[in-house]
N, C-alpha and C positions, 0 to 999 in steps of 0.2 A: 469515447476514448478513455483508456486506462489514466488515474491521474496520481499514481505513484505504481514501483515496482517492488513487489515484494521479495523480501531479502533470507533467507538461511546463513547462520554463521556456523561455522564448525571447527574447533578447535580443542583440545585437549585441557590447554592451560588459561584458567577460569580470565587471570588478568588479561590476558590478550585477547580475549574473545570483548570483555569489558571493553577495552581499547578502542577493539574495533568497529564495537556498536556506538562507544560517543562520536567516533570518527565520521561516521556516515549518520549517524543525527543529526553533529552540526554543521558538517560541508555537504550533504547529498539530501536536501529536503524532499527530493522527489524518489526518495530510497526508502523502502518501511521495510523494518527487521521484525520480522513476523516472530522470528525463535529462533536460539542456538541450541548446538549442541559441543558434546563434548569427546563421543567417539561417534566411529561410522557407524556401527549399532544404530544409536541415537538418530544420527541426519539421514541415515536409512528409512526409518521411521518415519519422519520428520518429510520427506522428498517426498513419502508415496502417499501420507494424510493431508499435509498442506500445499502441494503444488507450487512449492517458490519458482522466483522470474531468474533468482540469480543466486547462486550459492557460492562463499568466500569461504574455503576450507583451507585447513594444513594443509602441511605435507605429513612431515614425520609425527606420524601419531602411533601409540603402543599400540595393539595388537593387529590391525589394520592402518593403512599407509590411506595418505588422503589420494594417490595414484590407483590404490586398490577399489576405492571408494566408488570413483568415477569410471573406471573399467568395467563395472557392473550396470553404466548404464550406456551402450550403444547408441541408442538412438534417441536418446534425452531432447524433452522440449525445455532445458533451464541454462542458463550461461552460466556457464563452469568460472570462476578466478581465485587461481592459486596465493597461496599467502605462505609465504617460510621465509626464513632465516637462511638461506644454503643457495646460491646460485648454479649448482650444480643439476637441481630438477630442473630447469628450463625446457631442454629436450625432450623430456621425458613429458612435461607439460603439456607440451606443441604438440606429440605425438598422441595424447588424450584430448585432443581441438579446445583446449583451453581458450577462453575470448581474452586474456590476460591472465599475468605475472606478476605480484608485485611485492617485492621485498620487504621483509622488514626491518627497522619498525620502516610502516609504512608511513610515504609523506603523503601530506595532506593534498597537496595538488596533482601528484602522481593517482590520488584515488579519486578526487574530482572529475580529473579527467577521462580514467577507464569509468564512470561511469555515464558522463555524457559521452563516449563511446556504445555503450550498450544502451541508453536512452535511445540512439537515434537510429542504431540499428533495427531497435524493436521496433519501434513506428515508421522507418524509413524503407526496411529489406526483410521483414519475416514477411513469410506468404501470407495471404490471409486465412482465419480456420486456425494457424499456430498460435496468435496473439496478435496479429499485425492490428486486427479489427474485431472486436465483438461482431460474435455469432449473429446475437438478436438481441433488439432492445429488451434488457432488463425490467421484469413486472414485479407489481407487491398487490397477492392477493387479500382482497378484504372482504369481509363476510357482514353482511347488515343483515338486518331481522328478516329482509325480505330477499335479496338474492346475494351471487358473488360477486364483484368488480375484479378485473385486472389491472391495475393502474401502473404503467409503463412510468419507470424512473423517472424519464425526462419531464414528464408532466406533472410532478410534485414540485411548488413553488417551495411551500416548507408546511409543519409539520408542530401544532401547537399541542402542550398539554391542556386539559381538562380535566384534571381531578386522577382518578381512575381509567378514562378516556381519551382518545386524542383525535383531535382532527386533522384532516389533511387538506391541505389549499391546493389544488390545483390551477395550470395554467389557464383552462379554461372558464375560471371563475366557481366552478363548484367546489364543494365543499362536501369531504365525508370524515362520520366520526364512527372510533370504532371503539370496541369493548375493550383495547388493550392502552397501557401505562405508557411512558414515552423510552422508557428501560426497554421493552419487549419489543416493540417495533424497531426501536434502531438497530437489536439482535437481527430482529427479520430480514430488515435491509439489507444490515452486511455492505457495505458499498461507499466505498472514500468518497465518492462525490459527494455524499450526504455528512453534516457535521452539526452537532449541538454545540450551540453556540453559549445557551443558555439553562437551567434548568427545564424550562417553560419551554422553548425553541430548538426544532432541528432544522436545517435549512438545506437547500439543493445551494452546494458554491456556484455553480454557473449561474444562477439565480442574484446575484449579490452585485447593486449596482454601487455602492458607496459603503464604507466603515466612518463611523463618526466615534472617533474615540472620545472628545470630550462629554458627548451625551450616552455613552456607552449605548450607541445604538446600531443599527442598520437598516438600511433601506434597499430592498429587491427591485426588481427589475419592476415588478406592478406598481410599484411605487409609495407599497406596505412599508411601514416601518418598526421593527420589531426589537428587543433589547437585547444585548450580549455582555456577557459575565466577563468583567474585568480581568480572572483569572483565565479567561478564555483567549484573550485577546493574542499574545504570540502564538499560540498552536493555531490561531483561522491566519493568521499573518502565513507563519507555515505553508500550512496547507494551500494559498493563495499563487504563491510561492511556486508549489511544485503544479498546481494549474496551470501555470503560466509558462511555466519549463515545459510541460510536455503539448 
């Protein structure tokens, strides 16, 4: 299961976009703003190279209208929620199937809320194939001296550095090391379930049976116990967080 939604903001005026990215940092943990933009140009771009779950646009923007925006996309797999100043889009909104409206400035528990609206929507009523559910469990292939491995997400406990190489624990109890940095594999991955906790450590969250802040440690499900970087500590909280929300 997905364990945050990725976010598009689009707006014209740099503040307001600012705004509205602290706004859903610090009430919507299970919301990741992947990128704004600033015209529909921009979130044009931006919709058809990154795939967001949910795009928060104007309205009234110079030379295309954030109405114009969304009229270009018929049959969109992303929740549409409008953001302006003017109670007058409404209509015009609803008639572009907006999943929400919401004023500004916007309040904070008015956005709380349209978003555990589209949280449970997406896990509760998209078909499956749209988002409802992964296709298929997620693999990371690795390459040893002697053949290829596919190693399925879920089976990575966590994920130690070694120098130049890193190795991979899995649930099974093996263990592989590969030729790459712990920088390059976590590009590889690509995938919020997975989080560096540490310089040394990546970890699978669902893996994570205890946080020990006064030993700045952690201990996984096997019952490993491995350290976590102090500065790390509220963003795994975070991330814990929106685990647990979705």
């Amino acid at each position: 299961m997905r364990q945050s939604l990725n976010v598009l903001v689009v707006d014209d005026e740099a503040p307001a976009r600012e705004v509205l990215c602290r706004q859903i940092e610090r009430s919507c943990p299970y919301l990741n703003v992947i990128q704004t933009a600033s015209n529909a140009r921009e979130a044009r771009a931006y919709i058809e190279s990154l795939a967001p779950d949910i795009v928060f646009v104007d309205i009234q923007m110079p030379d295309e209208s954030g109405l114009e925006l969304i009229d270009g996309y018929k049959d969109r797999d992303f929740y549409v929620v409008f953001a302006t100043t003017y109670h007058k889009y409404a209509v015009d909104a609803l008639r572009q199937r907006a999943f929400d409206y919401l004023l500004k400035p916007i309040d904070k528990d008015e956005l709380k809320a349209c978003a555990r609206r589209i949280l449970m929507h997406f896990y509760l009523k998209r078909k499956p194939g749209v988002g409802a559910l992964p296709p298929a469990p997620r693999r990371f292939e690795i390459v040893t001296s002697r053949k290829r491995h596919f190693v399925r997400h879920e089976d990575i406990l966590h994920i130690e550095a070694c120098g130049s190489y890193s190795t991979l624990y899995l649930e099974s109890g093996r263990r592989l090391t590969i030729s790459k940095n712990l920088k390059k594999v976590e590009g590889i991955l690509d995938d919020p379930i997975f989080f560096r906790v540490h310089n040394s450590q990546i970890v699978h969250l669902n893996c994570i049976h205890s946080c020990n802040y006064k030993t700045h440690s952690i201990t996984l499900t096997s019952g490993k116990e491995i350290p976590m970087a102090v500065r790390k500590r509220e963003e795994l909280r975070k991330r814990m967080t929106s685990l647990i929300a979705s």
